[in-house]
N, C-alpha and C positions, 0 to 999 in steps of 0.2 A: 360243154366241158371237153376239151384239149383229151384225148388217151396216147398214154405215154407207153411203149414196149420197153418193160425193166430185163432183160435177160440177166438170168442169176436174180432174180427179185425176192426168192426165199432165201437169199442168202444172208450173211453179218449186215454189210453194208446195204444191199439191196432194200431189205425190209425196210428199216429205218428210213431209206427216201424215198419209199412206196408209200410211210407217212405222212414225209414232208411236203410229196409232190400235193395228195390228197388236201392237206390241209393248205395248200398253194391252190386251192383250181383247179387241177390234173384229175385224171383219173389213172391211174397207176392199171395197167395190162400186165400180167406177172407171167416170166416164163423162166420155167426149171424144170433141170432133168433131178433134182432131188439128189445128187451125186454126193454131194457136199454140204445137205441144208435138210429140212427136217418139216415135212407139208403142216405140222403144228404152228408153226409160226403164225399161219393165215388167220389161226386163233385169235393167237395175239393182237395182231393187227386190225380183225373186226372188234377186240375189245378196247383197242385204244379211238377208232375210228367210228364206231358202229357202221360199218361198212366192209361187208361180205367183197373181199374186191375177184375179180375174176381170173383164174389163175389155170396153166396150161403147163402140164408133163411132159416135157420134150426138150429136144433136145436144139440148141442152134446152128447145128452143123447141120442142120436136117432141113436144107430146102423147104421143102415139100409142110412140115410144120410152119414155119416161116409165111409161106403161101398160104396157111387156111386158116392162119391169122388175121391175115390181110381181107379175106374171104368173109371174115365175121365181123371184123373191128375196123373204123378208119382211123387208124395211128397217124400222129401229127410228129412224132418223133420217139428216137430209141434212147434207152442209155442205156449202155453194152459194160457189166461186170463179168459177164458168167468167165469165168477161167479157174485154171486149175490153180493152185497158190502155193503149194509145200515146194520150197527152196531145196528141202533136202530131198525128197522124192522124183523133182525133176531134172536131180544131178545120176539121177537111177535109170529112169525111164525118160529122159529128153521125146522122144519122138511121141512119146504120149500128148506130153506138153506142147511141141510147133504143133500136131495135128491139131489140136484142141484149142489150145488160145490162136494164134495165127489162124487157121483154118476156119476158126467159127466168124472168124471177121469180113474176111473174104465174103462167105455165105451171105451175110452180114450186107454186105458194101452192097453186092450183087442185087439183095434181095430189096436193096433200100432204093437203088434205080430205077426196078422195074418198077416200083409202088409211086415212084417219085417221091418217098419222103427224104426231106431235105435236112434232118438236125438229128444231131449224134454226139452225145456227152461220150467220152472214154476214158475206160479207167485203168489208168497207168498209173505210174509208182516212183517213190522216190529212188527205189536200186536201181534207175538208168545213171546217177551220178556217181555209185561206188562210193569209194571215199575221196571226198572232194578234198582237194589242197585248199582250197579258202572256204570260208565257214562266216555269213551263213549264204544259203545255198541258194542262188537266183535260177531263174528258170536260162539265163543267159552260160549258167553255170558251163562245161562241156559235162557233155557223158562218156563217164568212162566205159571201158571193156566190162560185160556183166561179168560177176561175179558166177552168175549157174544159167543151167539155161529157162529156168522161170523169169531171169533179170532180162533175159536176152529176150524173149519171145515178146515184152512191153518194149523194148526199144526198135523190136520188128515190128509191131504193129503201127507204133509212132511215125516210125519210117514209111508204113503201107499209107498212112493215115494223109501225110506228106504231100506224096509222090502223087496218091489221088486227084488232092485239091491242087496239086499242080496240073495236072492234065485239064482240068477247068470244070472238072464233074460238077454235076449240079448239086453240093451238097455242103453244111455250112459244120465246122468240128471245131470242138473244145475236149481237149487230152486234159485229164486233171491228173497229178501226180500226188499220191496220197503220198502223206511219212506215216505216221504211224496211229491206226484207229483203234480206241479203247472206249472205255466206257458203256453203255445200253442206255436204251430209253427210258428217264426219267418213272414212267409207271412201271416197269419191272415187268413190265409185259412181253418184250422181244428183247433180243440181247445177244450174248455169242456164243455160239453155240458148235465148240470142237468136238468133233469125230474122233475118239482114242486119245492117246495124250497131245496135250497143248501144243503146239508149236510156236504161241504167241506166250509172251512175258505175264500180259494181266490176267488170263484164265488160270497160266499158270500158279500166280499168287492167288487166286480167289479160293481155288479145287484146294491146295495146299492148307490155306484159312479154313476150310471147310470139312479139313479132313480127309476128303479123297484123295491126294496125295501126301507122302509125308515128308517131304521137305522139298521146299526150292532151293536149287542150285544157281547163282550170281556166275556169271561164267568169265572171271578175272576180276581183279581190283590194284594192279599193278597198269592200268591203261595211263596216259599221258590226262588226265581229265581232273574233273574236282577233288574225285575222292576214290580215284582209279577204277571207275567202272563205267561201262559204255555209256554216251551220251544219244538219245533218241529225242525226238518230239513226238510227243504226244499231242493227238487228237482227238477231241471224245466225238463221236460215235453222229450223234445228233447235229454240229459244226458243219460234218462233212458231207451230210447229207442235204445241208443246206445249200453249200457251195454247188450242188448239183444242180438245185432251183435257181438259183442265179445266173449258171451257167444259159441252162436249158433256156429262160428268159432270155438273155443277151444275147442268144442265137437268132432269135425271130423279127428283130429286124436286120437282120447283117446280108448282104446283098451275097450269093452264091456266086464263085467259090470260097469259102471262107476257113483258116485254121488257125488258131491260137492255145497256148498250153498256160497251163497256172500249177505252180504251186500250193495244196492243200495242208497246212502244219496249220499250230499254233502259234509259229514263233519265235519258241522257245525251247532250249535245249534242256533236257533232265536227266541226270544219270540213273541208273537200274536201281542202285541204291535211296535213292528220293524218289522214286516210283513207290519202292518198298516203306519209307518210311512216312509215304504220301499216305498209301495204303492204313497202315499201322494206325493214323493219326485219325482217318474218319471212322476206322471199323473198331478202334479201342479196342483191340488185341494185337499182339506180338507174334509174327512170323515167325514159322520156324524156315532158315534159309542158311546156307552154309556159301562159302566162297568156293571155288572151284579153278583148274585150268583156266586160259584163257578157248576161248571156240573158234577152230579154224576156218577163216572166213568172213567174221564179225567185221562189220565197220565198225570204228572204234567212236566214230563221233560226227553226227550229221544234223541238224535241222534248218528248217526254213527262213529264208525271207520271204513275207507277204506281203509287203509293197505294192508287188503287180493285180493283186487279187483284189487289195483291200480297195487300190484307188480305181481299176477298170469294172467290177464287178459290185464293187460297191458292199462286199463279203470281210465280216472279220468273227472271230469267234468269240462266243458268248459263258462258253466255259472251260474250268481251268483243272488243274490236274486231281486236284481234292476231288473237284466232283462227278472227274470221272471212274476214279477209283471208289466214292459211294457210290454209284451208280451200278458200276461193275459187282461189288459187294451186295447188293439190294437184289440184283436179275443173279447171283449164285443162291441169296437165300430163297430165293425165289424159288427155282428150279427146286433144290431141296423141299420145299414144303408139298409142291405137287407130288413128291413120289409118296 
């Protein structure tokens, strides 16, 4: 069995393809510094897997952990999340951000030479496109100037990722560019799990549904769109994580040096307001949400074409907005029942 180094593996997305890989063949090697993620998850994950997976506190900037990794485990390949992710935080603290996402890559690349392992899933993001002039968004798309320097630090890594596999290093990369991950795991088991208030939309509605906040705020309804409010794709949670199995596969026979980037959406564009009334329809209750300013900053309207993904990768998604908003709804009541 193949062991895969998840960096950020206790995180949202992480866990969930710590599943996917397991239930793939993998064995999923989990490493986090807990920064951002909550060592309970591993719970989860032996209840969904029965398999206690092995997991390591540290940090990836850290050489030196890196190395006694290597020293325990023969890792076949990495998929590299761990970054820092608040949009608004890293228009605060920028240098926290290049050190940390940028830096840990570096570590990363370095660390993956001397081992010789040769495959690397990355996880980048759709805010290297900004607001595209044309809709929907190909990976051929350009990328615009980021919007903060969380947007910047993925289209620096892209760039590092690049410039690598041009030098002819012996190493084989798939950059996948998320839009937007919602949803949890079908058993309610792991799910997502914000530190202080939400920063994302669906936690936001869930906490709101539940009581722990008292109202969601719609942040505009005067936008150029259906029904004036931003337009996102949504992806549920469990899709995206598959796309990593795929990825990760389609690596292992690709001759070194090798790099390709895909687009991760559903496809389809939904405004804030059909999130919300996606919500409404599986949880049979009414939000409370009020309309508000417009938020400076927002792209106003983005999602995918998966064309490249669906025909090279052989990846399309299994589920749709409803059910990632039950899903989302089910891992809040969830949470709520353990306390």
């Amino acid at each position: 069995m193949k062991k895969i180094l998840i960096t950020g593996g206790a995180g949202y997305i992480g866990s969930h393809t710590a599943v996917e890989l397991w239930n793939s063949g993998f064995e999923p090697i989990i490493l986090d510094d807990l920064s951002n993620s909550n060592s309970g998850v591993l719970d989860g994950l032996e209840s969904i897997t029965g398999k206690r997976f092995t997991f390591i506190q540290g940090d990836c900037n850290d050489l030196a952990v890196l190395e006694q990794i290597s020293k325990d485990h023969h890792i076949s390949g990495v998929i590299h999340f761990a970054a820092f992710k608040s949009v608004g935080e890293s228009t605060q603290l920028p240098l926290k951000y290049y050190k940390n996402n940028v830096g840990s890559l570096l570590v990363l690349l370095d660390w993956m030479a001397r081992q010789e392992i040769k495959d690397l899933v990355f996880s980048s993001s759709c805010t290297v496109y900004g607001q595209p002039e044309v809709l929907p968004v190909t990976e051929a798309t350009p990328r615009q100037e980021a919007e903060s320097p969380y947007g910047n630090t993925k289209k620096i890594c892209e760039d590092i990722l690049v410039d690598y596999v041009k030098s002819k290093a012996p190493i084989r990369v798939i950059s996948l560019r998320y839009f937007n991950p919602v949803g949890a795991h079908p058993s309610s088991k792991i799910g997502e799990l914000p530190l202080g208030v939400p920063q994302n939309l669906v936690p936001y509605i869930t906490q709101t549904a539940a009581g722990i906040r008292e109202k969601l705020t719609v942040f505009g309804n005067d936008y150029d769109t259906p029904d004036g409010s931003c337009v996102r794709d949504y992806i549920h949670v469990v899709d995206l994580a598959d796309a990593h199995i795929k990825a990760l596969s389609f690596l292992s026979d690709k001759t070194e040096p090798f790099y390709e980037v895909f687009n991760v959406g559903s496809g389809n564009g939904n405004t804030v307001l059909e999130a919300i009334y996606a919500f409404e329809k599986v949880s049979g209750q009414a939000l409370n949400y009020v309309i508000g300013p417009r938020r400076p900053g927002d792209v106003v309207k983005t999602w995918a074409d998966t064309t490249k993904i669906r025909e090279v990768l052989g990846w399309s998604p299994k589920f749709s907005l409803e059910d990632s908003m039950r899903d989302s709804w089910n891992w809040q009541k969830a949470l709520g029942e353990r306390k």
